[in-house]
N, C-alpha and C positions, 0 to 999 in steps of 0.2 A: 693302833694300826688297823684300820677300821676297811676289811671289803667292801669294795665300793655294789656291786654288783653279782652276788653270790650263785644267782641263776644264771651265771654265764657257763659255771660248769655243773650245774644239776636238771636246767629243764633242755636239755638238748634240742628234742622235736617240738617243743611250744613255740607258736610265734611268740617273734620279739617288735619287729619295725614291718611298716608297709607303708609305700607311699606309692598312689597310683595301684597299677598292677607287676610295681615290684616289690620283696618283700626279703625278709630273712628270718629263720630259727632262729633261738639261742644257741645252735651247737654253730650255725653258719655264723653269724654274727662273732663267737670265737673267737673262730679258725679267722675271718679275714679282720678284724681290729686284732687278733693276736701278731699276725704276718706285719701288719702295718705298724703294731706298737715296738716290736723286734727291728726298723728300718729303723725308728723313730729313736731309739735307744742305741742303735747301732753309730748312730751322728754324735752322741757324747755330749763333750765341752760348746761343739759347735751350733745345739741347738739347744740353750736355756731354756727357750719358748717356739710354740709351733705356732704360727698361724692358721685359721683355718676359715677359708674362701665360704663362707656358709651360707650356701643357695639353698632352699627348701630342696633336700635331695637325700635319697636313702646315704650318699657317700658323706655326705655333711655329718650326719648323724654315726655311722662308722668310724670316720677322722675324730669326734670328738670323743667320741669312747675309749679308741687307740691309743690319742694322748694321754688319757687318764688311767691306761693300764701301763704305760709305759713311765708316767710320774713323771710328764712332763707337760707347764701349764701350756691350755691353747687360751689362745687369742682369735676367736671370732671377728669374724670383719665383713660387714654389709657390702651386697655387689654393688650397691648402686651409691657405693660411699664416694664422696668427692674428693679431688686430688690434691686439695690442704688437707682435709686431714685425713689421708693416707698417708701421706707424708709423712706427718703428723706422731700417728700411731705405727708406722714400723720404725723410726728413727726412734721413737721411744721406748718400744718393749722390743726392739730386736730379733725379731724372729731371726731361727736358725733357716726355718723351713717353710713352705705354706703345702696346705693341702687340699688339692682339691677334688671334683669330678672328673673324669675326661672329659679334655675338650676344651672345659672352659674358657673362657676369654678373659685376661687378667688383663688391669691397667699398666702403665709405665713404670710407677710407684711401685710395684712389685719384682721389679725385672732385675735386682740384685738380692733375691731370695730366692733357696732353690727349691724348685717346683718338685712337689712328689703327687702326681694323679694315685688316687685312691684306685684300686685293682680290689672288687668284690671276688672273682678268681681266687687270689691268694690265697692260701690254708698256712694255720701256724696254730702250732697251740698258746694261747696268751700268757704272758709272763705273770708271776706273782704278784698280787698286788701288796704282800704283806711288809714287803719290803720298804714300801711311802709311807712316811709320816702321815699323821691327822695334822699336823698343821704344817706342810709343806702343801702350797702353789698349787690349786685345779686352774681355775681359770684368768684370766686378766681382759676384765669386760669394761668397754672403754664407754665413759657418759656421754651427754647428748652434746656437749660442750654450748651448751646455753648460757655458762655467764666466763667463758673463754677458749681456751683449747681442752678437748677432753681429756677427761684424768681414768687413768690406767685401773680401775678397783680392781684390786687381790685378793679373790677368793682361794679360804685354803679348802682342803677338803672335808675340814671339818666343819663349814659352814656348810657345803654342799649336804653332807649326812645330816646334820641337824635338821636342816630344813624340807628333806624330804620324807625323815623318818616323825617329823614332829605332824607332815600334813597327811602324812599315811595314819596317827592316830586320832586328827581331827576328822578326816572324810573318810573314814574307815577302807581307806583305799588295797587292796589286798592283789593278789596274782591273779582273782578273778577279773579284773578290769579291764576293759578296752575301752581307751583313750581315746578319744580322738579331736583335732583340728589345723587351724590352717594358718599359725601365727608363724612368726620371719623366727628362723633361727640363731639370729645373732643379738640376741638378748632374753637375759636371764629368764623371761615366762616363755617363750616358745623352747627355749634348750635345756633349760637346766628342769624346769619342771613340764615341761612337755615329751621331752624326750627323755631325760634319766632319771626323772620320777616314775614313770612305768617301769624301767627295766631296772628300778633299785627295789620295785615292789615286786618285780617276776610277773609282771602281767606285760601288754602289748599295748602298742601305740598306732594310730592309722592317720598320716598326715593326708590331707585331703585335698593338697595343693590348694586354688585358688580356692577362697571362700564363698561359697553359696548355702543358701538355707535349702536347698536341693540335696548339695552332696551331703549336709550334716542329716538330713534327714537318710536319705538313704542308706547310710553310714551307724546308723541307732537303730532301723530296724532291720540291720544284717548283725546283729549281737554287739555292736559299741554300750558301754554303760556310763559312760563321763564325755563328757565335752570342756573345751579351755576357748575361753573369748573374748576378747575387749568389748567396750562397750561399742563401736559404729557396728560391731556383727549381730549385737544382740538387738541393737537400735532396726537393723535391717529385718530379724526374724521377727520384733514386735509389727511392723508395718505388714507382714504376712502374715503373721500367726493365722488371726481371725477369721482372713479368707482363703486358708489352706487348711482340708481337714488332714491331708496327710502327710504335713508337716508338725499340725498340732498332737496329732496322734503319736510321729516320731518322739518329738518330743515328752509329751507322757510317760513315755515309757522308760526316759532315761532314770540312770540312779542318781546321777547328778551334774548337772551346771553351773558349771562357773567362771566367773566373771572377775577379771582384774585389767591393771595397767592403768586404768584411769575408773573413778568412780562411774558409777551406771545409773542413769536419772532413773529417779522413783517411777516415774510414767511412763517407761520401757520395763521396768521390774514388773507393774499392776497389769500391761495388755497380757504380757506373757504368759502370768499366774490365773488371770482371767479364760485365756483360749484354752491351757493346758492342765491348769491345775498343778504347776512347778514352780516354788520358787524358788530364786538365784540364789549361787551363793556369790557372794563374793569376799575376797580377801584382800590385805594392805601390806604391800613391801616396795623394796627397791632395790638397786644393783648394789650397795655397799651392804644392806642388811639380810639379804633375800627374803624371806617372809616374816611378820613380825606377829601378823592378825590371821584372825578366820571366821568366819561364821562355823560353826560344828554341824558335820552333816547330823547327828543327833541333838542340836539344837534347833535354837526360835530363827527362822530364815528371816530377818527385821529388813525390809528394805530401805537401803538408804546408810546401814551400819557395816562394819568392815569388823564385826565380829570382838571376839576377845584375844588378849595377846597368845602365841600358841607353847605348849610345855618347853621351858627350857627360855623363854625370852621374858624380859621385864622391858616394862613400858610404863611413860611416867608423863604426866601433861607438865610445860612449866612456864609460868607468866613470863614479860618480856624483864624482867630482870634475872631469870633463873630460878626461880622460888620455884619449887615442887606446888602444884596447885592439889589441893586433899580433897574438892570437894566435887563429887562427881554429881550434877545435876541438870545434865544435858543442855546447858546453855554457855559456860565460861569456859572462853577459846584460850586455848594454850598450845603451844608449839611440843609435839611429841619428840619425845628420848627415848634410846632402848638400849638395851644393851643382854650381852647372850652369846653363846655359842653359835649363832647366826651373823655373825658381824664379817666384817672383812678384815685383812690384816692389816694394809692403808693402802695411799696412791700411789702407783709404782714412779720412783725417782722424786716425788714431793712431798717431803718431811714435811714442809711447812703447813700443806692441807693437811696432810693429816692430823697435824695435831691441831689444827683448828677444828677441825671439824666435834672435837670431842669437847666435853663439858663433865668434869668430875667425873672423867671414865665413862659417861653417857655420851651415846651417838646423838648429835643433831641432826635431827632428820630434812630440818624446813617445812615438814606438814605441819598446819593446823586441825586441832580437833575440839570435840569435848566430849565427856563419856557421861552415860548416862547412868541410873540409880546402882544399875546392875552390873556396869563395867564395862558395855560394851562400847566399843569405839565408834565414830560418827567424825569423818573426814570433814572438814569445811574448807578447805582449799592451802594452796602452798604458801608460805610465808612470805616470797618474794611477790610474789605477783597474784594473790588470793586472798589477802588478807587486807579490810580498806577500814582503814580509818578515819571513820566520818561523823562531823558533829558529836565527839566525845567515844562512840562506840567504836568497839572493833567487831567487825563484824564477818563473815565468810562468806566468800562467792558462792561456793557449791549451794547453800540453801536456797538461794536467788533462783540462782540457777534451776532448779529443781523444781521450786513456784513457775518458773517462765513457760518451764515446759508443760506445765500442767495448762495453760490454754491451750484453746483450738487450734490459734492462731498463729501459733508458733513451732516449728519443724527443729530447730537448734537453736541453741542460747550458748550464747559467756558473759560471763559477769567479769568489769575491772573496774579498777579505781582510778582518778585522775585528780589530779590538785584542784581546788577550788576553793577561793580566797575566803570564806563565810565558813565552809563545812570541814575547810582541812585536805579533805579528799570527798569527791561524789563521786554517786555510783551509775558505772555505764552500761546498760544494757546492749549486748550487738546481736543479734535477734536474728536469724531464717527464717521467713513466714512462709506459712502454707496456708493455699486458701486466701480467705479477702485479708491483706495485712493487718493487723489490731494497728490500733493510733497508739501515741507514745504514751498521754493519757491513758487511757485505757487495759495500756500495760502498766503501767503504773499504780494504779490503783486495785486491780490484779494481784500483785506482789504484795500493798500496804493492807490490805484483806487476809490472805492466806496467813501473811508473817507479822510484821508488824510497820507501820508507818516509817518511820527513820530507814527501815533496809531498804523502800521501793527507791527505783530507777528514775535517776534525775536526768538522765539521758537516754532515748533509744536508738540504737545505728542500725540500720537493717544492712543485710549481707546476703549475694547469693546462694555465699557457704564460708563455713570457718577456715581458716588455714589449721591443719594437723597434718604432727608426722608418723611415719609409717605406722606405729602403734599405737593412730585412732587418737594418740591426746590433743586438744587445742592447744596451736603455738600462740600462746596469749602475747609472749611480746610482739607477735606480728601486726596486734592489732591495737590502733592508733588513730588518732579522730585528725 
C-alpha cells in the first residue's frame, strides 16, 4: 500500500503546481484535492470511475490527484474529443461523475453524468491513502482508437509508482526540480509524468499553457531545471535555437530535456546540442506500459536511441515468429516485448484484447527496434504501419526518415510502404520541402549514400505538411497516394 504522494503532508509551504499566474502549495493543494477526494468518496457505489474534463487547467490537475487520494480511477477525456467516441468512452467506463473547472462547456454526451466543478476554495484534510491497494485502478486512459474504437487501458497504481520512482532514479529527478511544459493533460506524458511525477518527487511543476520557445525559455531562467516535449516543440526550438541568444542560453542552463511521444530526428537533436551545448534525452513508452526505456541522465545522451530498459522492466526484441532475437548488433529488426511492474492490468470490458495482446506473459508492444552492442534501444518505427518489407529486407521507417531530414531540402518527412508487384512493398517518401524542393532523384540517392541502396525512396510525394494528432505524432494512415 504504497503513498502515492508523501509531500502532501510534509512540505506544506513548497510550491506544488502553477499554471499561468495561478499556483498552489503542498498544504493548499491538500486541503482542496482533500475536500474534493471526500465528495468523491462520499458518491460510494455510484461512482466506480470519475471522469475528468482535463483542460490544461490548475483544476484538472487537482481533480486528478483527488481521485487518486480518494481510490478512485479517473478517466481523462480530451475537450476537443468528438461525439462518437465520447459516446464511446462513457457508455464504457461509466463514470459516476465528471470533474471539471468552472464554467466549462461540456458536450451533450456528457449530460447524463453528474457535474462536480472543482472549488480551489475548498479545505479538507485528504483521506488516507493507506487504505488503496497497489494494484487497485488509478487511471483508465483510453487509446487513440486507430485500428477501431478505443480500448479502456487500466492502470493500477502500481504501475503509476513504478514508473515514476524508476524515472526519478534514471534522471536523478529529486524535490529540487521545476518541471516545466505545455503538453495536453489527457494522456499519460503530459499527466501522469508531467504532473504527478513532480509531486511524487516533492518538487513543482509550471505548465506554461500554450507552447512557445519564449515561454520555455523565460520559464528556465526564472529557476525551472527540466523541460517535457514532443518532438514538433523541439523541431520549433531547433529552427530558433541558432538565432536566439537568449533562448540558447535558457536552454544551457537547464538540468535536463526531454523528449518523448514520438521519436526526435537526429537533425533537430544535432542544431540543438550545436547552439546550446544540450543534449536530449529522450525515452520509449506507451499508455498500456508507461515507460519502458531511458537514456540516464548519468549516461551517453546517443541521439537517435531511446536509452536502456529502466530498473524493474525487461525488454526483449523477437523476430516475426516470436523467437527471442540474442543478438544485439544494431541492425536486426524485431518487434519489442516487455514486461514489469509497469504494465497495465488489461482493457476495461475486453478480455479478448487483452489476452491477445500478451505473448508468453510478454506485452506486445507493435514497436520495431534493434539494440545496439551495449543494449541500448534504437526505435525504427511501429509494426503496423513502419515497418516495409521490401525486396527480401525488412527494413524501418524512422532511419529513412531520419536520412530525409538530414537535406537542406527537406522541412519534414514520413516514410511508408506500399505494395508493389517486383519489391513486395516500396518505399514512399512524403517530404515538406523548404527552400528550392530536392527532385525525387535526388532524394533518393540522398538516402542510398547515408544508408544503404535497397532503403532509398522509390517514390517522393511532396506535402505542405503532415497530418498529426494533437501529440505531434504523424497520422501515417492519413497518408495515401
Amino acid at each position: 500500500m504504497t503513498v502515492l504522494f508523501p509531500a502532501l503532508r510534509t512540505s506544506g509551504d513548497d510550491p506544488a503546481l502553477r499554471f499561468g499566474d495561478r499556483g498552489l502549495t503542498y498544504g493548499e493543494l491538500a486541503a482542496t484535492a482533500g475536500a474534493l477526494a471526500h465528495r468523491i468518496r462520499s458518491a460510494g457505489g455510484e461512482s466506480p470511475r470519475v471522469a475528468v474534463w482535463a483542460t490544461p487547467s490548475l483544476e484538472t490537475a487537482v481533480a486528478t490527484v483527488a481521485a487518486l487520494l480518494a481510490g478512485v480511477p479517473a478517466v481523462p477525456i480530451n475537450p476537443k474529443i468528438g461525439q462518437r467516441e465520447l459516446a464511446h468512452i462513457v457508455a464504457d467506463s461509466e463514470p459516476g461523475l465528471v470533474l471539471t473547472e468552472p464554467g466549462a462547456s461540456l458536450p451533450p454526451g456528457l449530460d447524463s453524468v453528474t457535474r462536480v466543478e472543482v472549488g480551489l476554495a475548498d479545505r479538507a484534510d485528504p483521506p488516507c491513502e493507506n487504505d488503496t491497494d497497489d494494484e487497485s485502478p488509478a487511471f483508465v486512459v483510453y487509446t487513440s482508437g486507430t485500428t477501431g474504437a478505443p480500448k479502456g487501458v487500466v492502470l493500477p497504481r502500481r504501475a503509476v509508482v513504478s514508473t515514476l520512482d524508476a524515472l526519478g532514479d534514471a534522471w536523478q529527478w529529486t524535490a529540487d526540480d521545476v518541471l516545466i511544459h505545455a503538453l495536453p493533460l489527457f494522456h499519460v506524458h503530459g499527466l501522469i509524468l508531467g504532473i504527478l511525477g513532480p509531486l511524487r518527487r516533492g518538487g513543482s511543476v509550471r505548465h506554461v499553457g500554450r507552447f512557445s520557445p519564449a515561454a520555455v525559455a523565460a520559464e528556465l531562467t526564472t529557476g525551472a531545471t527540466m523541460m517535457f516535449g514532443v518532438p514538433t516543440m523541439y523541431h520549433r526550438i531547433a529552427g530558433e535555437v541558432a538565432g536566439d541568444a537568449g533562448l540558447a542560453e535558457a536552454l544551457a542552463g537547464a538540468r535536463l530535456l526531454v523528449s518523448g511521444s514520438a521519436a526526435l530526428p537526429v537533425h533537430d537533436h544535432e542544431r540543438i546540442t550545436a547552439a546550446t551545448g544540450q543534449r536530449i534525452v529522450e525515452r520509449y513508452g506507451m499508455t498500456e506500459t508507461l515507460m519502458n526505456t531511458s537514456v540516464r541522465a548519468d549516461g551517453e545522451r546517443r541521439p537517435g536511441t531511446v536509452g536502456l530498459p529502466l530498473p524493474g522492466v525487461e525488454l526483449r526484441l523477437v523476430d516475426e515468429q516470436g523467437t527471442p532475437i540474442e543478438v544485439w548488433d544494431g541492425e536486426t529488426v524485431g518487434e519489442i516485448e516487455v514486461r514489469g511492474p509497469n504494465l497495465f492490468t488489461e482493457y476495461l470490458n475486453r478480455p479478448d484484447a487483452t489476452e491477445g495482446a500478451f505473448h508468453d506473459g510478454w506485452f506486445r508492444t507493435g514497436d520495431m527496434a534493434v539494440r545496439d552492442p551495449d543494449g541500448y534501444v534504437r526505435i525504427v518505427g511501429r509494426k503496423a504501419t513502419d515497418l516495409i518489407k521490401s525486396g527480401g529486407y525488412r527494413i524501418g521507417a524512422g532511419e529513412i526518415e531520419n536520412a530525409l531530414l538530414e537535406h537542406p531540402g527537406v522541412a519534414e518527412a514520413a516514410v511508408t510502404g506500399e505494395p508493389d508487384a517486383d519489391l513486395g512493398e516500396r518505399i514512399v517518401a512524403w517530404v515538406v520541402p523548404q527552400g528550392t524542393p530536392p527532385s525525387e532523384e535526388e532524394l533518393a540517392e540522398h538516402v542510398a549514400t547515408l544508408l544503404t541502396p535497397h532503403k532509398r525512396p522509390r517514390v517522393v510525394r511532396f506535402l505542405d505538411a503532415l497530418p498529426r494528432n494533437d501529440m505531434g505524432k504523424v497520422m501515417k494512415r492519413a497518408l495515401h497516394g
